[in-house]
C-alpha positions as CSV (number, residue, x, y, z in Angstrom):
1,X,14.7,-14.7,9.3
2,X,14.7,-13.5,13.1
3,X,11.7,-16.2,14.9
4,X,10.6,-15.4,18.1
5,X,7.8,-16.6,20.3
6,X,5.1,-14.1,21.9
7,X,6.6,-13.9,25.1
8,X,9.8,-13.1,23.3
9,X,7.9,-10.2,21.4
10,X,5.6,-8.4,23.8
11,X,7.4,-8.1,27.3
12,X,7.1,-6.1,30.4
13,X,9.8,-4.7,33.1
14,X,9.6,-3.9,36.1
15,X,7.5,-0.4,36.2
16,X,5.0,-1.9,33.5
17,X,4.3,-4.7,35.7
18,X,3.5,-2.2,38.6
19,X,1.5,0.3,36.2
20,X,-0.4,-2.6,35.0
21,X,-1.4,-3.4,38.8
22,X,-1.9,0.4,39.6
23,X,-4.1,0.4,36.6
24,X,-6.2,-3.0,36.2
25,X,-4.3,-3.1,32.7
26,X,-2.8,-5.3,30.5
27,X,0.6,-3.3,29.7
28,X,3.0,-4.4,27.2
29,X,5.9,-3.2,25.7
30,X,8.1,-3.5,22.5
31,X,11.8,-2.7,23.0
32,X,14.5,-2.9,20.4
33,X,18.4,-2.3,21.0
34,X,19.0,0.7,22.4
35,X,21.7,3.6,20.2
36,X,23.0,1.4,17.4
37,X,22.2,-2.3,17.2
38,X,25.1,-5.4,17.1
39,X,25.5,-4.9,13.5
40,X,26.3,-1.3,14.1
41,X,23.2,0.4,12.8
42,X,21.5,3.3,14.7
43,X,18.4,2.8,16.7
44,X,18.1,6.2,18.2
45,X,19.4,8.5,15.6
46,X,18.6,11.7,16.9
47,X,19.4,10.7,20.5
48,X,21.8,13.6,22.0
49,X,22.1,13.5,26.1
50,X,21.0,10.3,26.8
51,X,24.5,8.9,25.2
52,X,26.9,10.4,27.7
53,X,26.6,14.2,27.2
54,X,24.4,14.3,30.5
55,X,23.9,11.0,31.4
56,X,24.0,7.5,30.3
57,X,20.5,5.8,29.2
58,X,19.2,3.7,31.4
59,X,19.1,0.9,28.5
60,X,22.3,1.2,28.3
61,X,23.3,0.1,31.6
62,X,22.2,-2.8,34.4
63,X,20.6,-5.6,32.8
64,X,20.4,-4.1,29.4
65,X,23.8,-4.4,28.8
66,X,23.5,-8.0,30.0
67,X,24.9,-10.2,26.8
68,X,21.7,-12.4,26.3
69,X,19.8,-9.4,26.9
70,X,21.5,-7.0,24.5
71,X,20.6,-10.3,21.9
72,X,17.1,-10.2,22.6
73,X,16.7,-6.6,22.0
74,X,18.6,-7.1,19.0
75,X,16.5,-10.0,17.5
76,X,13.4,-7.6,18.1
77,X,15.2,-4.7,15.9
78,X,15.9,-7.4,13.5
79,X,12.4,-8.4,13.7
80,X,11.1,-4.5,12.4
81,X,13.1,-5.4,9.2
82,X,11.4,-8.1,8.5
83,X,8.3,-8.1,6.0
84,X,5.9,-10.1,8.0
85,X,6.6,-7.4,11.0
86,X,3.1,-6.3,11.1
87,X,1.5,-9.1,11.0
88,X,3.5,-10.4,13.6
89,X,2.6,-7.7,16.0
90,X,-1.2,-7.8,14.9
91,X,-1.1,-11.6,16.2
92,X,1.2,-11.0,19.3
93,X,-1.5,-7.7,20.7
94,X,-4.1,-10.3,19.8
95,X,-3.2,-13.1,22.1
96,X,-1.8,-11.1,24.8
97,X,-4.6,-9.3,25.0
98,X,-2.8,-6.1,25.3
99,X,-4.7,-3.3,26.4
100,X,-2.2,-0.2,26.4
101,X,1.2,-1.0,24.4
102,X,4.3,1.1,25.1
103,X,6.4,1.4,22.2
104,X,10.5,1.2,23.1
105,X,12.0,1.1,26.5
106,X,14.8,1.0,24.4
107,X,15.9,2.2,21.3
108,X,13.1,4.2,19.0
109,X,11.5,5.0,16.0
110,X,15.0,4.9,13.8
111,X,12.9,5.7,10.8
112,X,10.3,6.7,8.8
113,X,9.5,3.6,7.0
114,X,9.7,2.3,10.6
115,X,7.1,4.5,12.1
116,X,4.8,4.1,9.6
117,X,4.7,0.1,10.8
118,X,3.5,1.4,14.1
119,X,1.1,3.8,12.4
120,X,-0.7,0.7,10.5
121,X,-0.2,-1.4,13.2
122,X,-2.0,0.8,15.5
123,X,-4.8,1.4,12.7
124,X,-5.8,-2.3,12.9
125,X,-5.8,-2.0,16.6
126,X,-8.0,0.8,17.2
127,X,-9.5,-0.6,20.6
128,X,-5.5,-1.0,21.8
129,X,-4.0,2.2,22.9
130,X,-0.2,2.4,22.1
131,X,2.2,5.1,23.2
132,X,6.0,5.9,22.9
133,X,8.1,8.3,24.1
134,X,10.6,9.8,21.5
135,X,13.4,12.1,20.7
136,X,13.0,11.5,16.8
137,X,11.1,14.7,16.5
138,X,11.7,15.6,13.3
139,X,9.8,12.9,12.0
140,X,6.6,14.3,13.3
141,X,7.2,17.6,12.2
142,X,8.4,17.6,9.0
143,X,9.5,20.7,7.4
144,X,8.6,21.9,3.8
145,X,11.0,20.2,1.8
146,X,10.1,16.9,3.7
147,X,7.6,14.3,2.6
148,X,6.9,12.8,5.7
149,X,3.9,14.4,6.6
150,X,0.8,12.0,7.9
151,X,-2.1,11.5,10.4
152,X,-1.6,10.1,13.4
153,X,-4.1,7.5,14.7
154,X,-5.8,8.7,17.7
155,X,-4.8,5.5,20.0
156,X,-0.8,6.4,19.3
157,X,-0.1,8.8,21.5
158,X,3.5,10.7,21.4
159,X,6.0,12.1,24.0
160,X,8.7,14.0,22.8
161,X,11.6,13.5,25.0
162,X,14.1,16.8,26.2
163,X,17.8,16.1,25.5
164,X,17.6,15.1,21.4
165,X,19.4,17.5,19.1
166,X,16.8,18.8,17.9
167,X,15.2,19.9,21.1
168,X,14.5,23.1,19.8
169,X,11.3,21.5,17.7
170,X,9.5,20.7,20.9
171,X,6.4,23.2,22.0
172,X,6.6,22.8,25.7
173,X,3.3,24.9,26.1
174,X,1.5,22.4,23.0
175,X,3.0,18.9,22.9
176,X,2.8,16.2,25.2
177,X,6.9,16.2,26.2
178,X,9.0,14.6,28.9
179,X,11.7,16.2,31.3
180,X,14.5,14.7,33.4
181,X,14.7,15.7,37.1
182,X,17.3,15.0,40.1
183,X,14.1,14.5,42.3
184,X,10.3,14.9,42.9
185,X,10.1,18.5,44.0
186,X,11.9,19.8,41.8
187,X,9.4,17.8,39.3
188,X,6.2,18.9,41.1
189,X,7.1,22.2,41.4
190,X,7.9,23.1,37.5
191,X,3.9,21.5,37.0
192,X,4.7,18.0,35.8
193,X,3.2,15.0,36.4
194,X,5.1,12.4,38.1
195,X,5.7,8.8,35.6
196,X,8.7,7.6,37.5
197,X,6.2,5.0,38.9
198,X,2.6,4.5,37.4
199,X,4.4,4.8,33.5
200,X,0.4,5.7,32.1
201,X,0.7,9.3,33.9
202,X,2.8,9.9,30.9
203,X,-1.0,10.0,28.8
204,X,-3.3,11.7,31.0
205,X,-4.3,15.5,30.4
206,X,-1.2,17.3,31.8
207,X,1.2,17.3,28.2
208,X,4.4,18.5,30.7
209,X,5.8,14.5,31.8
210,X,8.4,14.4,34.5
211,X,10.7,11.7,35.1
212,X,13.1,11.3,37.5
213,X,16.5,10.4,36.5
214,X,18.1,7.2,37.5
């Protein structure tokens, strides 16, 4: 059994630090191994140019690919296995005092089973708002042979991010999604909203999220 300590659960980089400042919020995140974890199981299964084919993730490189780093992303996968994950998470918001929780700034929902942790855990948490972005699309629209169908709670909000293989599923004019750009005009200019910087511009009003790539 993987035993961390809260600070080891609930962390913040760099840009979380800043949008908490920007925003008078406590902002947390929840990162787990990015791709496939040390004991070669996929973390991002549905994950397409972000592995190489356009460019190399971000949390695959600098200090994510630090050795004691890799580990601690690795123990927090391992921790989603476990059966007391929920509870664990429950306890961790509670004594941070998290006000807005970003799901994975590495790695992502790898399944369903997996999603639906984050679905009760964001139940008990109703005055918490979580939000991840995501390229496992499929899992929130499932087609007619699946059974994965279910009600998102209203404080988990979803961006689907371009460059999965199954971008094809995303409804740029209807769901809250996220693009890739070389640099800020060409981001203004195609009508998204800028979260290179302040990361809670990727849940306002505008659905169409811009990033810039680095």
């Amino acid at each position: 059994m993987i035993n961390l300590n809260i600070n080891q659960i609930l962390t913040q980089n760099s840009k979380l630090k800043k949008t908490s400042k920007l925003n008078n919020k406590r902002v947390f995140n929840f990162g787990i191994i990015a791709n496939k974890s040390l004991e070669g199981k996929s973390t991002c299964p549905v994950a397409k140019g972000c592995l190489g084919s356009d460019y190399k993730c971000y949390a695959q490189k600098g200090a994510y690919a630090w050795p004691k780093v890799k580990e601690a992303y690795n123990n927090r996968y391992l921790l989603t296995k476990q059966n007391n994950f929920v509870s664990l998470m429950n306890e961790s918001i509670q004594k941070k005092k998290v006000d807005i929780l970003r799901l994975h700034d590495s790695g992502d929902f790898y399944s369903i089973d997996y999603l639906n942790k984050w679905i009760e855990i964001a139940n008990a948490n109703k005055d918490v708002i979580f939000y991840a972005y995501t390229k496992s699309i499929p899992f929130f629209k499932p087609s007619k042979k699946s059974d994965t169908s279910f009600l998102l709670p209203k404080n988990l909000k979803i961006i689907f991010s371009e460059g999965s293989k199954k971008d094809n599923l995303i409804n740029t004019i209807k769901d809250r999604h996220s693009r890739i750009f070389k640099d800020i005009n060409s981001l203004l200019s195609a009508g998204y909203i800028n979260a290179s910087d302040n990361d809670l511009n990727a849940i306002t009003d505008n659905k169409k999220v811009g990033l810039l790539l680095h």
